[in-house]
Each structure stands twice: as structure tokens, then as C-alpha cells.
C-alpha positions in Angstrom: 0.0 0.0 0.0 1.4 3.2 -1.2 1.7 5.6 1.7 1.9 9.6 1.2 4.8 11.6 2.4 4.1 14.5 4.2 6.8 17.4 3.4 7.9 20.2 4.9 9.8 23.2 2.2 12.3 25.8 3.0 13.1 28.4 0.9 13.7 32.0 0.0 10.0 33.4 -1.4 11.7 36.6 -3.3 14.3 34.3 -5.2 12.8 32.8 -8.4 15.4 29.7 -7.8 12.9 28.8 -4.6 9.6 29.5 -6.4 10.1 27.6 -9.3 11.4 24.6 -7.3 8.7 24.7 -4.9 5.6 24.4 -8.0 6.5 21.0 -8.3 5.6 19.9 -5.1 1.9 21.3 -5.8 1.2 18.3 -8.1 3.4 15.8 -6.7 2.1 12.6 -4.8 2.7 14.1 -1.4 1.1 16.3 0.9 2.3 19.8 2.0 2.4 20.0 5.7 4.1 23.1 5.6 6.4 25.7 4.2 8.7 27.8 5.9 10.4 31.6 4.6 12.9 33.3 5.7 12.5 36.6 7.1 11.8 39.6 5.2 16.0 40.8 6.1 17.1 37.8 4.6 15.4 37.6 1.7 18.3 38.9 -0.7 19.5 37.1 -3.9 20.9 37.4 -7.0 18.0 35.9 -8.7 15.1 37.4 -7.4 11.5 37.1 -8.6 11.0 39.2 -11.3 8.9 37.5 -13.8 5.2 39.1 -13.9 3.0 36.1 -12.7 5.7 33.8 -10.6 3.3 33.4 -7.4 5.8 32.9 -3.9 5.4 29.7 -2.5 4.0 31.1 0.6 1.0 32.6 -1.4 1.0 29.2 -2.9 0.6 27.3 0.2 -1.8 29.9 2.2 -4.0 29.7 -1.3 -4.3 25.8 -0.2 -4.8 26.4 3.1 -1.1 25.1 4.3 0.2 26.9 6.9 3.3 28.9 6.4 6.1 30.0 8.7 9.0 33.0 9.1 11.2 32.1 12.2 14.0 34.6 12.6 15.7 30.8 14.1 14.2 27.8 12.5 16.2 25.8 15.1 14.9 27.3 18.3 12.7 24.8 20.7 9.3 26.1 19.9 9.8 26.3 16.7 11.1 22.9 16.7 8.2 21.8 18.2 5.7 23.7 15.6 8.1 21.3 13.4 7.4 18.4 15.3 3.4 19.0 14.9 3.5 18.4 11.4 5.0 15.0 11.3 7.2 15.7 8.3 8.4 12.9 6.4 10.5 14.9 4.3 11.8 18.2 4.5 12.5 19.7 1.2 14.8 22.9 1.0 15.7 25.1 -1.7 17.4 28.8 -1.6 16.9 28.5 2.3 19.2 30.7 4.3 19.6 28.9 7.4 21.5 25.8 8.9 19.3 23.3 10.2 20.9 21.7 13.1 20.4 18.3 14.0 17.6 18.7 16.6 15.8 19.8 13.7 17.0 17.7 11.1 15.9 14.8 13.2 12.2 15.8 13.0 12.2 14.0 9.6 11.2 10.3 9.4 12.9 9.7 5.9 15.0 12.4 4.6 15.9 16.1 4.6 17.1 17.2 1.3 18.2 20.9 -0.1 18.9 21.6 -3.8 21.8 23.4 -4.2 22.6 25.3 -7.6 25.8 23.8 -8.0 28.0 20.9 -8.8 28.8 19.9 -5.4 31.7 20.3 -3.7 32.7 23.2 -5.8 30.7 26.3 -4.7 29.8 25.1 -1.2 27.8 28.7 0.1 26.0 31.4 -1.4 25.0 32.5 -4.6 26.8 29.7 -6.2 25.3 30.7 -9.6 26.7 34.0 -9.2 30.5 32.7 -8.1 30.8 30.1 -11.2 30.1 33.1 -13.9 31.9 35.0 -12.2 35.2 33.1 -12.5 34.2 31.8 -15.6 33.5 28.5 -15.0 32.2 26.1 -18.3 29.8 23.8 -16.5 27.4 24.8 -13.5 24.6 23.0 -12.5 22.6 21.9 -9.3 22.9 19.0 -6.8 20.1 17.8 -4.5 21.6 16.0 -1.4 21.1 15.2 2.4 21.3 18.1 4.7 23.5 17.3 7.2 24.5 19.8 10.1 27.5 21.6 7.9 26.9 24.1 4.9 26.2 21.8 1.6 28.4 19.0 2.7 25.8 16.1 3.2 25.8 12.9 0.7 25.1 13.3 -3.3 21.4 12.1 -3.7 21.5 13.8 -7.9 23.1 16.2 -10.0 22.7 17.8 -12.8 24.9 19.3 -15.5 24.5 22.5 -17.1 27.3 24.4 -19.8 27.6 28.0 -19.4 27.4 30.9 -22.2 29.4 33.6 -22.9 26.6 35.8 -22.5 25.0 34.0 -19.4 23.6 36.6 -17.0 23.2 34.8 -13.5 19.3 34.7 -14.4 19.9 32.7 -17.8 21.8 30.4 -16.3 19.4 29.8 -13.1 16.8 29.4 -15.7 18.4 26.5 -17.6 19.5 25.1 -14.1 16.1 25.3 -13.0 14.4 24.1 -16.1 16.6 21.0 -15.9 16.0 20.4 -12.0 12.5 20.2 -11.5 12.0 17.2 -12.9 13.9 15.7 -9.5 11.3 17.0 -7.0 8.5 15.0 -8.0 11.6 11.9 -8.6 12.7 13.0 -5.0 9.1 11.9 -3.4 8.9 8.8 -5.4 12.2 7.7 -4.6 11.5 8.2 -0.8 8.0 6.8 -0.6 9.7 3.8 -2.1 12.9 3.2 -0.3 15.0 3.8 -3.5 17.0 6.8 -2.1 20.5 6.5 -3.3 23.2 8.3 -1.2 26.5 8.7 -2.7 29.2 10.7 -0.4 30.8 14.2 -2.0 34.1 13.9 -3.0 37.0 14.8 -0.7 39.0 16.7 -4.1 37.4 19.7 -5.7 35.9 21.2 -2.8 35.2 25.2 -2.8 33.5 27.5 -0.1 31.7 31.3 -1.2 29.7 33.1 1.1 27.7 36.6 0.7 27.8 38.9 -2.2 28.9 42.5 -0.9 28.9 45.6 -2.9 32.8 46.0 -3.3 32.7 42.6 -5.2 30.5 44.5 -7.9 33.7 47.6 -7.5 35.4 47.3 -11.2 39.1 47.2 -10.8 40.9 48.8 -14.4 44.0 46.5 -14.0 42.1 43.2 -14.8 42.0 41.7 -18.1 39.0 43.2 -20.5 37.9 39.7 -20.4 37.6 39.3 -16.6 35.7 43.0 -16.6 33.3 42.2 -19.3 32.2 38.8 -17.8 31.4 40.6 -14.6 29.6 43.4 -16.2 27.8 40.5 -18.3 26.7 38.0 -15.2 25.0 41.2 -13.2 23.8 44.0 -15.8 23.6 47.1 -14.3 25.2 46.4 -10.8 29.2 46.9 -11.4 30.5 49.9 -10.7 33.3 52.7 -10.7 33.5 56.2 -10.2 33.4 59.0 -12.9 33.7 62.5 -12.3 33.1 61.6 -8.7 29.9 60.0 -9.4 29.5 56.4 -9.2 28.3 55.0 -12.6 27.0 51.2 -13.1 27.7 49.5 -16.1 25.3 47.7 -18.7 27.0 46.3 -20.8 30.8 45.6 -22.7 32.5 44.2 -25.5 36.5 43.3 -25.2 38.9 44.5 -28.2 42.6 43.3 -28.8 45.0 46.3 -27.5 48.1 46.2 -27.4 49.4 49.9 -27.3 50.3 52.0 -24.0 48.1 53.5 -21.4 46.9 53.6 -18.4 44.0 51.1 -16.8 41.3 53.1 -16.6 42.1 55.4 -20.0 39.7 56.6 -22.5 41.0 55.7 -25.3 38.1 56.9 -27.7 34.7 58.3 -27.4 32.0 57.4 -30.5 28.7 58.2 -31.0 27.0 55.8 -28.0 29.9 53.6 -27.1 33.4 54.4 -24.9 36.5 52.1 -25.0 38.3 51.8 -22.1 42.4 50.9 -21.3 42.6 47.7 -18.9 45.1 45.7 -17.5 44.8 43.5 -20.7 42.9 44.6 -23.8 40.1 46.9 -24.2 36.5 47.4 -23.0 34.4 49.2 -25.3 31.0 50.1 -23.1 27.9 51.2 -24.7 25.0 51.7 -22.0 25.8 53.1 -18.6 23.5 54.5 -15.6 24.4 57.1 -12.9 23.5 56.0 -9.5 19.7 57.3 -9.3 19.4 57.9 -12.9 18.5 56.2 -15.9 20.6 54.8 -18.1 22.4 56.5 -21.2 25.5 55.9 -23.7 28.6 55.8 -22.0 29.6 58.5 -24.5 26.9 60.9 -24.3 28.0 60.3 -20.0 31.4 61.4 -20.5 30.8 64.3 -22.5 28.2 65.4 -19.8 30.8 64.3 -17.3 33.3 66.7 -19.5 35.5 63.9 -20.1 37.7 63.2 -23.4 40.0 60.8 -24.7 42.7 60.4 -22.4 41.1 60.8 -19.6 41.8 58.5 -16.6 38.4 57.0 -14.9 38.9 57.6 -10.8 
């Protein structure tokens, strides 16, 4: 006799990585006995909702009549015990902010579980979607596996693969991770209601640890390589940075050219019509689209000449 699972899901209800993992679960053979958000403070990411009709999974579950949870510490007693009501048999987490420790991963009777958007054990953390484009990594991908009471160290339960693009943004890439993924939620249920779990342990070679994005990681440095500056501009539009004219200006877009004369990082080296090329540690950048904190955005060259910058002009 087929029995069915009860679950509990953790996630993050502003990132698009949680949502769109959660939906799954709505027609799966299980029930929901609960989901649980993190608090509003927490609810950063670098893929957040943004697509026009992507309901949360807390509106989700309170639409069904599920109740849903915000502890500010998922592993304090009475929440434990609020837990420990719903007689979970699987806790499902994805995008989740918080450790679970053992008290609480013990409320489980089968498994707990979190989907991590990487290719476990490089990019152990945060944001690993974010890290791997940014040091230009070829495959990403995700990796469901047990939680245990360390940061994405538990055993290997599936994986999968996904190649990155030279144009990847860290939303294009979540997308074909995600798209890719959800097919192991509803394969995550079966293979617990029926015993077929396999575990397989993470290997002890290739490990990697990232933690939080902070704003001086989007701070664009003139001596890098063209290359390493356009990927960055390329995984977060909009979000890198560097003062001009003593205003801080965020970046759209860039293209690398070959360069190989002298100047300084930093240099304008020619202003066209829309576009600005820039002097780096390596190569060029030639930038089309920038935006001045608070404003909207414009050519880079239309920027400068407001700015009163010209060609050979060094950026601050």
C-alpha cells in the first residue's frame, strides 16, 4: 500500500530559484504539511523574482490552506516543536538561508534534502550561480543532497549538468539550471516513498566554499584583463560599478577588443557616437550603455561628454 509523504519546504519566497522549485511539489504525490520563509531581512538574492506572474510559494501554500512559517531561528525549541506537529516525512529545502541543526534535522522520518545550484563540492555557500560566472567557470549545474549539520556538505542524492554561455547573466543560467532540476522534485518523493533513495558521499577533491555577495565585489578594478571585466559586467547588468567625475556610474553592458598599445587602466581611449572604449590591465572594453546612481541609463559617451571627459582621460 502506497503511503503519502508528508513534506515540509524551506526556501527563499523573493528568489525565483525557490519558487520555481517549490511548483513541483503542488502536483506531486505528497502532501504539504508546511512551508517555511525566511525573514523579510534575509530575503536577498541574485535571482530574485522578477517574472510578472511567478506566485511565492507562501502565497502558494496559504491559497491551499497550508500553513506557512518565518522564524528569525528555524532551530529554536518552539519552533522545533511547531516542526514536530506536522509530522514531516520529508523536508525539502531550496534557496533556504539557514543551517538546520540536528535537533531539527531529526524531525524528519525519511529524509531532509536541499537543492543546491551547484556541482557539489565546488561552490559550497551562497550564490553559487553567481560565483561560477563570475570566475568563468564552463559547466554549472545543481545538486540535491542530504542536509546534514554543515553548509552543503551532506551525501550526493542527484546532479545535474548544465554548460555555461558567454553571454549567461546569472538569471539565464538559473533558468536553464532550474528548467533541468525540477523534474527531481517529483523523482525526490517517489524515490522516498519507495525506499530507492541513493546516497553517494561528495568527494573529498574539488571542494570550494563562497559566502555573501557585498557591494565591493560588484567595485570594477581597471588592471584586470578586458575579459575578466566584461564577464562581470555580463553575469549582473547594471550592478558593477566605478567612479566617474566623482559620481558612481554602473555598467550595462561591454564588449573586449585586442590592445596592445600604451596607457593607463582606466584610459579613455576613444569616445564614438554611443559607445566608450576603455584601457585595462589586458585589452580593451568598449561600453555602450551606462546608468548614474539614481538615474536612468544612457551611452557611455553621451555620460562622459556630460561628465566633460575626453580621450585620455583616466576613470577615478
Amino acid at each position: 500500500m502506497s503511503v503519502t509523504l508528508r513534506v515540509v519546504f524551506f526556501g527563499n519566497s523573493q528568489s525565483a530559484f525557490s519558487n520555481r522549485l517549490f511548483a513541483p511539489l503542488l502536483d506531486a504525490p505528497c502532501e504539504l504539511a508546511g512551508v517555511v520563509d525566511v525573514p523579510p531581512a534575509k530575503r536577498q538574492s541574485t535571482n530574485p523574482v522578477t517574472a510578472t506572474g511567478l506566485l511565492s510559494f507562501v502565497d502558494s501554500a496559504r491559497a491551499r490552506g497550508t500553513p506557512a512559517f518565518e522564524p528569525p531561528d528555524p532551530n529554536a525549541p518552539d519552533f522545533a516543536g511547531t516542526l514536530a506537529a506536522l509530522a514531516p516525512d520529508v523536508f525539502l529545502a531550496a534557496g533556504y538561508m539557514f543551517l538546520l541543526k540536528p535537533t531539527v534535522l531529526s524531525l524528519r522520518r525519511i529524509v531532509a534534502a536541499n537543492f543546491h545550484a551547484s556541482l557539489l563540492p565546488a561552490y559550497r555557500g551562497k550564490h553559487p550561480v553567481f560565483w561560477a560566472l563570475r570566475n568563468g567557470e564552463r559547466q554549472a549545474g545543481l545538486t540535491a543532497h542530504v542536509m546534514d549539520p554543515r553548509f552543503d556538505t551532506g551525501d550526493i542524492l542527484y546532479q545535474v549538468r548544465v554548460r555555461t554561455r558567454k553571454r549567461d547573466t546569472v538569471s539565464t543560467l538559473y533558468d536553464r539550471i532550474i528548467e533541468k532540476s525540477v523534474p527531481l522534485v517529483p523523482r525526490l518523493i517517489a524515490d522516498a516513498a519507495q525506499g530507492t533513495l541513493r546516497r553517494t558521499p561528495q568527494p573529498k577533491t574539488g571542494v570550494s566554499y563562497f559566502s555573501s555577495v557585498s557591494e565591493e565585489d560588484f567595485h570594477l578594478d581597471w588592471t584586470c584583463a578586458a575579459e575578466t571585466l566584461r564577464r562581470w559586467i555580463q553575469t549582473s547588468p547594471g550592478e558593477c560599478w566605478r567612479v566617474m567625475a566623482g559620481r558612481r556610474v554602473c555598467f550595462m553592458d561591454a564588449e573586449v577588443i585586442r590592445y596592445r598599445g600604451a596607457a593607463t587602466p582606466g584610459q579613455l581611449l576613444r569616445l564614438g557616437r554611443f559607445s566608450a572604449t576603455l584601457a585595462t590591465g589586458k585589452d580593451a572594453l568598449v561600453v555602450r550603455w551606462a546608468r548614474p546612481e539614481g538615474e536612468s541609463k544612457r551611452p557611455l559617451a553621451r555620460l562622459c561628454a556630460e561628465l566633460g571627459l575626453k580621450v585620455g582621460d583616466v576613470l577615478e
